[in-house]
N, C-alpha and C positions, 0 to 999 in steps of 0.2 A: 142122589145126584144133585140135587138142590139145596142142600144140605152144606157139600162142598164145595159148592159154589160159591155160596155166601160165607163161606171159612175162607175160603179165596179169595175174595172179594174185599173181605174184612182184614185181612194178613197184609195186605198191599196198602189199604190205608193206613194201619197202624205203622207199618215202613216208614212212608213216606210224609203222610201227613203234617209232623213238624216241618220238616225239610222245606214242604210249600210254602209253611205258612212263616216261616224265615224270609222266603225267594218273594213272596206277597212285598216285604215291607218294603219294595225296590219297584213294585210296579207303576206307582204314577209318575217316579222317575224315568223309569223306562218308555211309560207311555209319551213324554213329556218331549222326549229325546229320540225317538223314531224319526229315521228320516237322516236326522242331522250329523254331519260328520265331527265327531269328539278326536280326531286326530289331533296333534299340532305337537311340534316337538321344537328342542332346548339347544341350540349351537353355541356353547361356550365360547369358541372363537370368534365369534360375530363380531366386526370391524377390527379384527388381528390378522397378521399377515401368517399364523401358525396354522399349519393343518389338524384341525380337529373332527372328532365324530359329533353328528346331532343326536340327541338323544332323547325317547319318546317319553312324552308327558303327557300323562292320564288323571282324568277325572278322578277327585277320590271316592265319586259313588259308585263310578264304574268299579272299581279295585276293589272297594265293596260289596257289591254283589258276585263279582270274579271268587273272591277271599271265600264267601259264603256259599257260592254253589259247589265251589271245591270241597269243601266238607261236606257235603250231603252226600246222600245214598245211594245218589244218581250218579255218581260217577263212575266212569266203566272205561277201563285202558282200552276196551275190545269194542269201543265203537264201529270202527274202521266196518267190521263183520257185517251189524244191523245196516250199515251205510250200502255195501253190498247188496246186501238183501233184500231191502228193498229199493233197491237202486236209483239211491239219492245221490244226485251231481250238482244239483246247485240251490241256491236259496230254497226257490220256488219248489224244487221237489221235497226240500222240508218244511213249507207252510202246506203242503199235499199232507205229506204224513204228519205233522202237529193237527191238523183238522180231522184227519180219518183214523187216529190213537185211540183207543177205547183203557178200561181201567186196568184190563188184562195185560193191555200191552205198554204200561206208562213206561216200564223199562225203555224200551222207543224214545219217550221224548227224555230221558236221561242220556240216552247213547250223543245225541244231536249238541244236548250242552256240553257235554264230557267233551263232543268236539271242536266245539268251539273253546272251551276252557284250556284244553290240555293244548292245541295248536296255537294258541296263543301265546303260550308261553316261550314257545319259540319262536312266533312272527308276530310280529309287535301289530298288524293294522288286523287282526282277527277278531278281537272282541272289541272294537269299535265299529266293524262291519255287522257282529251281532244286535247290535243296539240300532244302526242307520237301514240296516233291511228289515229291521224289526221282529227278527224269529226271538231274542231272547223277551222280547214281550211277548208274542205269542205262546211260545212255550209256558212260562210262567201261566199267562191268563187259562189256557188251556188244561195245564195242572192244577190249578185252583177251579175249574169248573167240576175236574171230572172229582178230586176230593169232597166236595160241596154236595153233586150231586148223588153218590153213592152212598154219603154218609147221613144224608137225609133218610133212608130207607133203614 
């Protein structure tokens, strides 16, 4: 039983492991920018009498890590499900579950970015809510602890 445990154990790092250490190269940006709101957007029309739309203007390291977490491993259509599940309704109940994730369960903190990633894509102020509530640095810092510390053994 301990045997497959540590196959288990070791299957998940080998997953994931790159993917972190990608999502790593964004963290002191991350850190850098908690809190702060990276909103601000583009109205072409400005001082025209023409009706136009404004249009959102993002950071290009935001777009960068967005870019790069969507390629990782961790991306999961079927968030929505783990969001259930453990029934997460707002930030805070996802800095509960990024704290209380074990290696078993990283899948967890992939469903959380998935969510933020993929509803972003349709509502432009979600992955700058990511960065000013600070879950996508926690998540990241929290992925990189639990890679670090497993793989030490």
């Amino acid at each position: 039983m301990l045997q497959e445990n540590k196959e288990s154990v070791s299957r998940k790092i080998t997953k994931y492991r790159k993917d972190v250490e990608e999502l790593c190269r964004y963290l002191s940006w991350l850190e850098s920018k908690q809190g702060q709101d990276l909103r601000s957007s583009y109205d072409p029309g400005e001082g025209k009498s023409a009706v136009t739309i404004t249009v959102p203007v993002y950071d290009s390291t935001l777009l960068g890590f967005i870019k790069k977490a969507q390629k990782t491993a961790f991306m999961d259509r079927n968030y929505v499900y783990v969001y259930r599940r453990l029934r997460i309704n707002s930030p805070e109940d996802e800095h509960r579950v990024i704290d209380t994730t074990q290696i078993m369960e990283i899948e967890n903190l992939g469903a959380i970015l998935s969510s933020y990633c993929m509803r972003g894509m349709t509502k432009s102020v979600v992955w700058s809510e990511g960065v000013r509530n600070g879950v996508f640095c926690h998540l990241v810092k929290r992925m990189k602890e639990l890679i670090e510390f497993w793989s030490a053994e």
